[in-house]
C-alpha positions in Angstrom: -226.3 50.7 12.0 -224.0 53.8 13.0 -224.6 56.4 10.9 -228.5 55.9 10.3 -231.4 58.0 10.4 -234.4 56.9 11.9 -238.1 58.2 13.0 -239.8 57.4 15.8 -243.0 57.8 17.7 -242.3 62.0 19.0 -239.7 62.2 22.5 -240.0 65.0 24.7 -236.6 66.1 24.2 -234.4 69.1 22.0 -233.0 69.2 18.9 -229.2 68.4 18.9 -229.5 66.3 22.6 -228.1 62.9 22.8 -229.9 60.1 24.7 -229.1 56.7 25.1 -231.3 53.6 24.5 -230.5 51.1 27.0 -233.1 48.3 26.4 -231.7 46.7 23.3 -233.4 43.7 21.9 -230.5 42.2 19.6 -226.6 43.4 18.9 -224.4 42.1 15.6 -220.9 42.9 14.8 -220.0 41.1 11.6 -220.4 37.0 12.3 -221.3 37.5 15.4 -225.1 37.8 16.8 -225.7 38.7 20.3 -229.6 37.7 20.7 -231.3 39.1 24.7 -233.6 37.2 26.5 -235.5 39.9 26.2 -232.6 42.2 26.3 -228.8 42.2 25.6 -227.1 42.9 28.9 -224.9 45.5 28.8 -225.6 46.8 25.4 -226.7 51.1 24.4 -227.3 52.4 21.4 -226.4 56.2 21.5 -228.6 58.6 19.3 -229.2 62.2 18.7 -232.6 64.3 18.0 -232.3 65.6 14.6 -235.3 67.2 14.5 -239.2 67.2 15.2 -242.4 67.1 12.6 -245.6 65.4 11.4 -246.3 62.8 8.8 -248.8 62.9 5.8 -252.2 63.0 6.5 -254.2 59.8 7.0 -257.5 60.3 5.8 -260.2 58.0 7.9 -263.7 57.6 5.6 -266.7 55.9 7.5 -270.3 55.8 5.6 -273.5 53.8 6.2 -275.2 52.4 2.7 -278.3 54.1 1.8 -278.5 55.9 4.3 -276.5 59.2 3.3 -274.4 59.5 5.9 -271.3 59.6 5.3 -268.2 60.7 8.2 -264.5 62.1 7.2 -261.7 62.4 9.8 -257.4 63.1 9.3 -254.9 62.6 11.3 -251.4 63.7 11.1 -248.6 61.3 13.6 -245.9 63.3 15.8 -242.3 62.3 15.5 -239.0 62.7 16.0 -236.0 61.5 13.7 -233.4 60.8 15.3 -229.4 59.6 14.0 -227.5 56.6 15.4 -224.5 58.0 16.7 -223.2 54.8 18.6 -223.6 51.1 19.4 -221.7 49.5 22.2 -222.3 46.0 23.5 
């Protein structure tokens, strides 16, 4: 929806750029419900980079039973939030 705040997996763009998504997978305006096959011809979503971070840490555990060995890993995910700023189609 217009308006919404999303994040996504991180872009290689700036903070405060607009891009436009042009492979759109389903459009709805009220009643009507525009499914693609795979995508809606004709249809862009507009957005703009809000701004860049990481998520939480995901901490990965792996041991072997009785045989004290026991592995920790983390990982922390890119991303980039981005706003809807327009839907045509």
């Amino acid at each position: 929806m217009q308006g919404e705040t999303l994040k996504v997996e991180k872009l290689d763009l700036e903070e405060g750029k607009s891009f436009d998504i042009e492979s759109v997978l389903m459009v709805g305006n009220g009643d009507k419900v525009t499914v693609g096959t795979p995508t809606v011809a004709g249809a862009k979503v507009t957005a703009t980079i809000k701004s860049h971070g990481r998520l939480d840490k995901v901490r990965i555990v792996k041991f072997r039973r009785r045989k004290h060995h026991r592995k920790q890993m983390g990982h922390r995910q890119y991303f980039t939030e981005i706003e809807i700023t327009g839907i045509a189609g």
